[in-house]
C-alpha positions in Angstrom: -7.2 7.7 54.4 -10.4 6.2 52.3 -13.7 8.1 52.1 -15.4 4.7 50.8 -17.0 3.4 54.4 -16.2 -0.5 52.9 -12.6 -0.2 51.5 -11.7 1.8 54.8 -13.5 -1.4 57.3 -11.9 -3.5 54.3 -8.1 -2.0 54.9 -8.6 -1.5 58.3 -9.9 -4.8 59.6 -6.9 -6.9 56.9 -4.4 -4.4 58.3 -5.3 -5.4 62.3 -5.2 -9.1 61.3 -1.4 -8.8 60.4 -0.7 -7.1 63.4 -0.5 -3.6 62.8 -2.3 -0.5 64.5 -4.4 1.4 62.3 -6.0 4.7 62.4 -8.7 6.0 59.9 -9.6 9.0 58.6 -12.3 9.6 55.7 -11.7 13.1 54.6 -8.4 14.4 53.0 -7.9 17.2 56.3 -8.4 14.5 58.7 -5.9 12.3 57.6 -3.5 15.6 56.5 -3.7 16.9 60.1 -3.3 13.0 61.6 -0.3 12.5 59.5 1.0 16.1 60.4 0.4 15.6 64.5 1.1 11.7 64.5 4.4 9.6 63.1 2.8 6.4 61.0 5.4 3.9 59.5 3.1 3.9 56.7 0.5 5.8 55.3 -2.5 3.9 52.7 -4.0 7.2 51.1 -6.9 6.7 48.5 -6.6 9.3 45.1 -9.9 10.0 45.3 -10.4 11.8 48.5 -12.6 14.7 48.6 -11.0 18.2 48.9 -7.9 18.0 49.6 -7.5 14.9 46.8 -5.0 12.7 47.8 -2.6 13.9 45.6 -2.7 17.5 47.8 -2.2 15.1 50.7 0.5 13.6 49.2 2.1 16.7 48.1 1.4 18.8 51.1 3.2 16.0 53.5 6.2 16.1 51.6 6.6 19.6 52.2 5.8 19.4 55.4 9.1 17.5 55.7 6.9 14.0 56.4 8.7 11.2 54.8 6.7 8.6 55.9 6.2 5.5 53.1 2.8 6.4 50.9 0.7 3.7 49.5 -1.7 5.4 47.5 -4.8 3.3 46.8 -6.6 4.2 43.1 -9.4 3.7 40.9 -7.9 4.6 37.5 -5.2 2.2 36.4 -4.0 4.4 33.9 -0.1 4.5 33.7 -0.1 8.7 33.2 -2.1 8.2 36.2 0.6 6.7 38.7 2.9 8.7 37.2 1.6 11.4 38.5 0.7 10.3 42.1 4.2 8.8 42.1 5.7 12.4 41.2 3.1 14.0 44.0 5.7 11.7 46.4 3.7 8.5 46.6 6.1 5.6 47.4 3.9 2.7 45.8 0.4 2.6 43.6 -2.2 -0.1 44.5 -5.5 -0.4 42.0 -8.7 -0.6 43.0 -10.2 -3.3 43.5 -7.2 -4.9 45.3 -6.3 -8.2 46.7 -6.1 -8.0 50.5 -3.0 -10.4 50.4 -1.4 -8.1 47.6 -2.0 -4.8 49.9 -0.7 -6.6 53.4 2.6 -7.9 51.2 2.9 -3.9 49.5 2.5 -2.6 53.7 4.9 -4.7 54.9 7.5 -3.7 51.9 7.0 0.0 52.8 7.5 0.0 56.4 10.8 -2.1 56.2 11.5 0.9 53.9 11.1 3.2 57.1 13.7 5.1 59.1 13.6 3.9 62.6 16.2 5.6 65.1 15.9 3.7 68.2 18.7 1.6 70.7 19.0 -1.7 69.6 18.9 -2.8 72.7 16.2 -0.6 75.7 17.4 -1.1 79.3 16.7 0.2 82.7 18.3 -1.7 86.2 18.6 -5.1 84.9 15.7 -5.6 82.4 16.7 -5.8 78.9 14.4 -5.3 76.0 15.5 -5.6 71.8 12.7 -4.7 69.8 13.7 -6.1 66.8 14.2 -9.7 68.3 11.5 -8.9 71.1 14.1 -10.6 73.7 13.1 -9.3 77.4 15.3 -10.6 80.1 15.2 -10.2 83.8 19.3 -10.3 84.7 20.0 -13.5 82.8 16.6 -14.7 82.7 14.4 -14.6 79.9 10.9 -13.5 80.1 8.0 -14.5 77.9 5.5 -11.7 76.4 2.7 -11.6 75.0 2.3 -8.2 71.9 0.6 -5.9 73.9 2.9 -7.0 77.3 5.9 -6.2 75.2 4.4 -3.0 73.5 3.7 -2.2 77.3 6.6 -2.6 78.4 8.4 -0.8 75.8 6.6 2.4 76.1 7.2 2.3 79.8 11.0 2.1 79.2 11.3 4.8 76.5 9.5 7.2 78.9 11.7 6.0 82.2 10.4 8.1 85.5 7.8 10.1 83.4 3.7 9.2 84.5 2.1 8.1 82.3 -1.8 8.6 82.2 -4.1 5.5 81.2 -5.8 7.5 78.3 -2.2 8.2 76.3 -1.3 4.8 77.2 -4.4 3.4 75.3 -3.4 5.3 72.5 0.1 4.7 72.1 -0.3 0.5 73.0 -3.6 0.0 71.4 -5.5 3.0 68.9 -7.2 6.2 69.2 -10.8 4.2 68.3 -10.1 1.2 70.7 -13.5 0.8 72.0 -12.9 -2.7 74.4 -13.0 -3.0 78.0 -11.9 0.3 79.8 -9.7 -1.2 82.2 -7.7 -3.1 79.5 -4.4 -1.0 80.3 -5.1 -2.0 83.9 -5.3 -5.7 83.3 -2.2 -5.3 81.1 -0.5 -4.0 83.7 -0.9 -6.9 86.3 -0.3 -9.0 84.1 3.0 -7.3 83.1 3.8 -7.2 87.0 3.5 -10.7 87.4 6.0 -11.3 84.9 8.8 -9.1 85.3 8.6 -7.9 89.2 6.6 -11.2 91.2 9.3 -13.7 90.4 11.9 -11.5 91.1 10.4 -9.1 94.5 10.5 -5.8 92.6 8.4 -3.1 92.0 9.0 -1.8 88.6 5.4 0.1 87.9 4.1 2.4 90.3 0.4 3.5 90.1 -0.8 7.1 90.4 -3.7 7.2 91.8 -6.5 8.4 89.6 -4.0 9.5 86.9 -2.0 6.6 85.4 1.5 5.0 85.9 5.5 5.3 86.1 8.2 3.0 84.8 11.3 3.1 87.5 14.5 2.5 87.2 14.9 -0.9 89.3 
């Protein structure tokens, strides 16, 4: 949450090149009902924001019961300063103007910080997938992924037997802004197919037809 059109392209754009999903938001009730609607491992939220501030933010998504790590990004590098954004239930303070290295390394410190309640180890029939390793296997055979295969692939076997449309695909695999080709999650899809069903003569992914698609159980 940055209301500066260059430090949110600059967070944004160093943030994707590590690997991470970002979404934006350049007003404090943006980025307070995104926060509220949306689970983030991590939340970068600039001091400064207009009404609600980012210390209203901050306060109003702790009692809102959101625990979520909160980097808050600042101007004023006065220590009474991050005192009080730390006491508003900011996890880390980062001062403007900031390193991109230093903000990446402060990102990836928070969101190891974060709860995550998920099985070690997601299966369905005789595919395997561990997230934290990212280990997919096929029975005893190991299968090769690329990020957004394996991202793919995981949604589809947390949501087992549910259809899934293409649009909430998009936004749970890539972002809400994604703005490439439209038929990415399609592509993604065959090539997914060819990995864990061609080799092995199954049909893990059924299409819907004008709507999406469904993981089975095979």
């Amino acid at each position: 949450m940055e209301d500066d059109r260059d430090t949110l392209e600059l967070v944004r754009i160093v943030l994707q090149r590590d690997g991470h999903i970002v979404e934006t938001a350049s007003s404090g009730s943006d980025g307070l009902w995104m926060a509220t609607e949306f689970d983030f491992d991590v939340v970068v939220l600039d001091r400064g924001l207009p009404a609600p501030d980012g210390l209203t933010v901050c306060e109003d998504l702790r009692e809102r019961g959101r625990w979520m790590p909160i980097l808050m990004l600042t101007g004023l590098a006065e220590t009474a300063m991050r005192v009080e954004g730390l006491r508003a239930g900011a996890d880390d303070y980062l001062v403007k103007p900031f390193a991109p290295d230093e903000l990446v390394a402060r990102v990836q410190a928070l969101a190891r910080r974060a709860p995550v309640e998920r099985p070690s180890v997601l299966t369905a029939g005789d595919i395997s997938l561990d997230p934290a390793s990212h280990d997919v296997r096929r029975g005893a055979t190991q299968i090769a992924l690329r990020p957004k295969e394996f991202s793919l692939l995981e949604l589809f076997m947390r949501r087992q037997g549910e259809v899934l449309p293409r649009a909430e695909i998009l936004d749970r695999v890539w972002d809400m802004n994604f703005d490439g080709m439209s038929n990415v999650v399609d592509v993604h899809v065959k090539s997914l197919r060819a990995k864990i069903d061609k080799p092995f003569d199954r049909q893990s992914i059924e299409t819907i037809w004008r709507v999406g698609y469904r993981f089975c159980n095979t």
